[in-house]
N, C-alpha and C positions, 0 to 999 in steps of 0.2 A: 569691841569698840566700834564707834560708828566714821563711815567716811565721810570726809568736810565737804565733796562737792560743789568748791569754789572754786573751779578751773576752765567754766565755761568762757571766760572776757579774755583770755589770756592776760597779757601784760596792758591792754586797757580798761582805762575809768569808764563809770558811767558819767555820758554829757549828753544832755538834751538835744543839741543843736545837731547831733551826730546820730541819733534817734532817729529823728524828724526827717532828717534825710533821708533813713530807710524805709521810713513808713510812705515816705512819696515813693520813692520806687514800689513799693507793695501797695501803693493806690493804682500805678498802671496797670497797661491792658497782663501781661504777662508775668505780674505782682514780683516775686524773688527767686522766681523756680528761672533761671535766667543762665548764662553761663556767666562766669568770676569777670570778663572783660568787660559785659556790656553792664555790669551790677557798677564795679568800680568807675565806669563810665556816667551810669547815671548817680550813683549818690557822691563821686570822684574822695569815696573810701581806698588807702592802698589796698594791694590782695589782702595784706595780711588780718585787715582789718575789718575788710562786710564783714564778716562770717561772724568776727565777735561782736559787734555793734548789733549783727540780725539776732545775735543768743539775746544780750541785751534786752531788748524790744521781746522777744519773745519771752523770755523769764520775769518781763514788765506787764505780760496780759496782751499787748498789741498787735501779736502776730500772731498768725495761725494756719498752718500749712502752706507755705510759703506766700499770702496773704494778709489785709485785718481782719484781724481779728472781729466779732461784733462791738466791742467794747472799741477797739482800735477808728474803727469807721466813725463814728462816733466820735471820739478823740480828734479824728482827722477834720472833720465837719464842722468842730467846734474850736477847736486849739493845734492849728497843723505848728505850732512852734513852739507846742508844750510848756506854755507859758502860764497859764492856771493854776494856782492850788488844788482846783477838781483833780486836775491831770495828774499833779505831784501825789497826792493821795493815791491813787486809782493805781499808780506805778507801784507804790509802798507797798499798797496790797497784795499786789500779784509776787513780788522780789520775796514778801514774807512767809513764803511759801516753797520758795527753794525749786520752781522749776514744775512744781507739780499742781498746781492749778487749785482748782475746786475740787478735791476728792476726799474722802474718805481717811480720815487722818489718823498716822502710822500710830503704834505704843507710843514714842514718848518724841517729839518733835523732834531731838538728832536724828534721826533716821531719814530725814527730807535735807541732815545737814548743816555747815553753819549757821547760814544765814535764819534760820526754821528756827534752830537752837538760840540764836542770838533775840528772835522778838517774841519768844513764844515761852523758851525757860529762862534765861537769864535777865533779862531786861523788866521781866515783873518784880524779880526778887534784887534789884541791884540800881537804885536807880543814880547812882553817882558811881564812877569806876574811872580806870587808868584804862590804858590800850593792855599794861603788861597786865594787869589783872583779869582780864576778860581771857587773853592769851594761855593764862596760869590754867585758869579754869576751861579753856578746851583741853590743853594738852591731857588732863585727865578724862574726857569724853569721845575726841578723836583718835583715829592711828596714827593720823600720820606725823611728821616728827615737830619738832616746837616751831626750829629754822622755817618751816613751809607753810606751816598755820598762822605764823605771823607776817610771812609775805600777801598770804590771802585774802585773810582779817580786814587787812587795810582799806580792802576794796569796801567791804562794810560800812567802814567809816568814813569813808571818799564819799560815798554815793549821798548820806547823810545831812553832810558839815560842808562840799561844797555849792557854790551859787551856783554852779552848771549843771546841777544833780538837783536833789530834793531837801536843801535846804531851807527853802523857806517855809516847808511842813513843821520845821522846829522837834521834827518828833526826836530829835537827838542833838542836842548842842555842847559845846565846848565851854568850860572853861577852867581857865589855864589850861593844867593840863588832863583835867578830869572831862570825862565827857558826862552829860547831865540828862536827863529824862523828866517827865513831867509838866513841861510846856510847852506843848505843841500846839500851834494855831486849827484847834481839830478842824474838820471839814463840816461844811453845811446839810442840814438835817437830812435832804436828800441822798447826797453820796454815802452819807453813815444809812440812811435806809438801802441803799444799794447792798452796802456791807451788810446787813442783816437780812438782805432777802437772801444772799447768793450764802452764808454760811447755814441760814434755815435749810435752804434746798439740800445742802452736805448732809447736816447732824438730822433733821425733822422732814425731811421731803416735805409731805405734802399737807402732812397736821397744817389745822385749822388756826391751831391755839397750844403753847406750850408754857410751861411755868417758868414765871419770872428768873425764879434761880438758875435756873438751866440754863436763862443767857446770862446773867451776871456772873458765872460759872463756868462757862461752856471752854473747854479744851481748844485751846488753840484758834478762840474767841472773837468776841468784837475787844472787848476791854482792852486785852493785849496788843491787838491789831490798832486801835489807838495810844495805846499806851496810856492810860486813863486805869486809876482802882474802879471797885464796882462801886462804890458812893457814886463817883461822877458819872459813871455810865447810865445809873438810873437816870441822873439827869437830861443825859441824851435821848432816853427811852419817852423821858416827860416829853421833849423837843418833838419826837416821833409823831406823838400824840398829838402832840398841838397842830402838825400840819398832815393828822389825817392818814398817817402811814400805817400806824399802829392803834391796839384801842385796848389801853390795861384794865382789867379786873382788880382794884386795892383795895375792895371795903373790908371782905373778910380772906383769911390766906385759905389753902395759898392761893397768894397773887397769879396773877395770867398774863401772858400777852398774847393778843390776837391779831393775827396780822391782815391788813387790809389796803396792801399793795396785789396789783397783779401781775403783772411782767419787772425784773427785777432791770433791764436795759431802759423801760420807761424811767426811774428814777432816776439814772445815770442821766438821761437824758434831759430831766428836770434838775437836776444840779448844774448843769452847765448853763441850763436859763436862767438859773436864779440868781447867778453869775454876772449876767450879761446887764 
């Protein structure tokens, strides 16, 4: 069985404002490589708390060897109060991932973990559920005991459904007591080509051109990473096209996509313009 890997936050939530904090101390001259007094001094985090706020931010994409990240600088330059939806996205991507960034993706998504396991196998096949249901169904994927996965879990759904988190992505909402999938205010055509340069780089390096299906399909994908079936994702792919990112082959199959970005940080870049 696989381990849940939700231990990095200890006993705090994800909250922006507590973020943002870190990532100013990680924009000065001595970034986070700092000792525990003068960190807690500039972001005025208790001790107990940089450490899990810096996991945070780093399991979010923004940090990076006690630094930003490239995507972080960025971030910083554009939204130092994490107040965009570019932003809320960008974080989603990185959390959906379980800590392990852009790499090479495990046999079967529990292996990077809850949170891997929560946007990657369960949330395609599940899109209305309880907290105890989603609970049911680790306890039969993790080790560890019911009691401790449903203290962790929560953090999942904190991060989600609250205003100080990444709720206004919608990519997981509430109601009563069902939590809901499938209306998310997805991101603008840029950030989703972001998504698709930096998962190309993963699965396709440096091909030119790869077949349609293989993204509408792709393991641990864009689709999923939106939370979108592949109907709507072709639509996104159409979106692509329209402004230039992408350039499909439909006349006769199979279909193609070609891609026609060249630095995957430029888009990042251009979604936070097209923003403004």
């Amino acid at each position: 069985m696989a381990k849940l890997q939700l231990y990095f936050n200890g006993s705090f939530a994800f909250k922006k404002e507590e973020i943002s904090r870190i990532l100013q101390a990680a924009s000065e001259e001595n970034g986070l490589n700092d000792t525990l007094p003068n960190l807690m001094q500039k972001t005025s985090l208790g001790n107990a708390k940089v450490g899990r706020i810096k996991s945070w931010a780093i399991r979010a994409g923004l940090i990076q060897n006690h630094r930003l990240s490239p995507e972080g600088e960025i971030v910083w330059r554009h939204d130092p109060y994490l107040e965009s939806s570019v932003t809320e996205w960008l974080m989603h991507f990185y959390l959906s991932f379980g800590g392990q960034g852009i790499q090479p993706t495990p046999k079967s998504p529990e292996d990077w973990g809850g949170w891997c396991y929560f946007v990657y196998s369960f949330l395609p096949e599940n899109s209305k559920f309880t907290s105890e249901e989603f609970l049911d169904n680790c306890t039969t994927v993790f080790e560890e005991e019911s009691k401790v996965i449903a203290d962790r879990i929560k953090f999942i759904f904190r991060t989600y459904t609250d205003s100080q988190a990444l709720a206004s992505c919608k990519f997981l909402t509430q109601e009563n007591k069902k939590y809901v999938t499938g209306y998310a205010r997805l991101p603008n055509p840029y950030l989703v080509g972001y998504f698709l340069a930096q998962l190309w780089q993963r699965d396709f390096q440096e091909e030119g051109s790869v077949l349609t299906e293989s993204i509408l399909n792709q393991k641990m994908g864009l689709a999923a990473v939106l939370g979108v079936k592949a109907t709507t994702l072709q639509e996104q792919l159409n979106a692509l096209e329209a402004y230039g990112i992408i350039e499909q082959r439909r006349t006769v199959p199979p279909f193609q996509v070609i891609r026609r970005w060249d630095e995957p940080l430029a888009l990042l870049e251009k979604a936070y313009d097209s923003e403004s």
